[in-house]
C-alpha positions in Angstrom: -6.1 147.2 152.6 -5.6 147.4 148.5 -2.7 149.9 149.1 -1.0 147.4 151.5 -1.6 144.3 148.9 0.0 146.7 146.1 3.1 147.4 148.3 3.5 143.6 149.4 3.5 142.5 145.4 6.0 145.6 145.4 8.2 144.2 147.8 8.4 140.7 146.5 8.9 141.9 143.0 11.7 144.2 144.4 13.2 141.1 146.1 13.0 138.7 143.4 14.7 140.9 141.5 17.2 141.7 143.6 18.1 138.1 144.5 18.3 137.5 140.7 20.2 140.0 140.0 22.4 139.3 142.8 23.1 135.7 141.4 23.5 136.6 137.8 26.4 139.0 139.1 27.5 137.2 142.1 27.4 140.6 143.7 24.4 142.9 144.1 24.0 146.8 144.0 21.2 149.1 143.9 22.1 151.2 141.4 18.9 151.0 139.0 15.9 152.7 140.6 13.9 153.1 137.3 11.7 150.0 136.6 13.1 150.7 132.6 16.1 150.3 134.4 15.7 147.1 135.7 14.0 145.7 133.2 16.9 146.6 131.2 19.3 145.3 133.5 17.4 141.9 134.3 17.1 141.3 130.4 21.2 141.6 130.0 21.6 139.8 132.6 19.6 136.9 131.1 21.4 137.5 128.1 24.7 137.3 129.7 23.7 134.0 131.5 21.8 132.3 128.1 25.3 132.9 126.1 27.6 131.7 129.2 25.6 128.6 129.2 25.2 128.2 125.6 29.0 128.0 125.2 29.3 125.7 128.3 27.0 123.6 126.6 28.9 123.4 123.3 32.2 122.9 124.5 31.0 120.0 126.7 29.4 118.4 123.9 32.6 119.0 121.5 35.2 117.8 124.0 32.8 114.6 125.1 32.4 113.7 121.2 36.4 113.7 120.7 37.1 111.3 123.2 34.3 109.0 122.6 35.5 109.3 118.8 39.1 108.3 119.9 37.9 104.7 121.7 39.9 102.1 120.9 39.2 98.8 122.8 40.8 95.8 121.1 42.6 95.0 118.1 39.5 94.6 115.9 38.5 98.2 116.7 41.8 99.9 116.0 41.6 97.7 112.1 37.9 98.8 111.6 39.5 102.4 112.3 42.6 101.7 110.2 45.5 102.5 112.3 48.7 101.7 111.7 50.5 99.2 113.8 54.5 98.8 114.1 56.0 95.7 115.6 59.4 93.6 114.8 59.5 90.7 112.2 57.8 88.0 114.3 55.4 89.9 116.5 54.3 91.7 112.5 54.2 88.2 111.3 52.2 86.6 113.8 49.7 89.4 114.0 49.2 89.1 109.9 48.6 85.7 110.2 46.0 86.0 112.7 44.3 88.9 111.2 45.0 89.0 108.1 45.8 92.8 107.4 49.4 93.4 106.3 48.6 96.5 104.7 48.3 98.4 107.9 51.9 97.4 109.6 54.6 100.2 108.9 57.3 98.7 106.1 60.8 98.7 107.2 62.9 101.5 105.8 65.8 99.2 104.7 63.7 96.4 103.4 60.3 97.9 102.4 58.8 94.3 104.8 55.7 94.6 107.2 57.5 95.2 110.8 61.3 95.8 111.8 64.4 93.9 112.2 66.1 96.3 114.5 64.1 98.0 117.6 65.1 101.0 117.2 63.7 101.5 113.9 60.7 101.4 115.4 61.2 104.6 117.7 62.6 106.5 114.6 58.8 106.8 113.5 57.4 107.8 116.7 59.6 111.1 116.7 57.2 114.3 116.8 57.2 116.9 114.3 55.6 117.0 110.6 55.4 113.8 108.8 55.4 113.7 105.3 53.8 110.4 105.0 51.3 109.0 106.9 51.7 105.5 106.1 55.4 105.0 107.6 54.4 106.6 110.9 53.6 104.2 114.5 
């Protein structure tokens, strides 16, 4: 009877492992026979699985904090966060007057006023590439 209860615990143990194993490397094999071996092999394969999570874990939480950083619901919240805003004469005008914050419209290049005269001034500043200052750029 005690050799039978020894070889049931033997079994299990052998099965647990083997279904672990099995899901850590979405494939089993018997290659370990050693119980060194396996405890060798169960131990990387815990380490392998701690790290893989780890690193899903970070990047989650690095990618979820840039885009709640990046929320911009109203007007109100894009002045708090000081963008700059680009708009023609009236539109600039209106705005200013309403909110009181002509430092953060882009000048016009010809006449150094909050918002443009032409339209297509405006799309100058929205070209990619490097931009030497970060006050004249939409």
């Amino acid at each position: 009877e005690g050799f039978q209860h020894k070889r049931a615990l033997s079994e299990i143990g052998a099965s647990m492992y083997k279904v672990y194993i099995g899901f850590l490397s979405q494939a089993y094999e018997d290659e370990t026979r050693t119980l060194p071996g396996r405890i060798t092999v169960f131990g990387f394969a815990f380490f392998i699985m701690t790290t893989i999570a780890t690193y899903t874990a970070n990047l989650a939480a690095i990618l979820t904090d840039n885009a709640q950083k990046m929320k911009v619901n109203s007007i109100e919240d894009a002045i708090q966060a000081g963008y700059n805003f680009c708009g023609s004469r009236k539109t600039v005008r209106a705005v200013m007057d309403m909110y009181g914050i002509e430092s953060l419209f882009v000048p016009d290049q010809e006449d150094g006023l909050p918002g443009f005269n032409k339209r297509s001034s405006i799309f100058d500043l929205m070209k990619e590439g490097p931009i030497e200052n970060r006050s004249l750029y939409c």
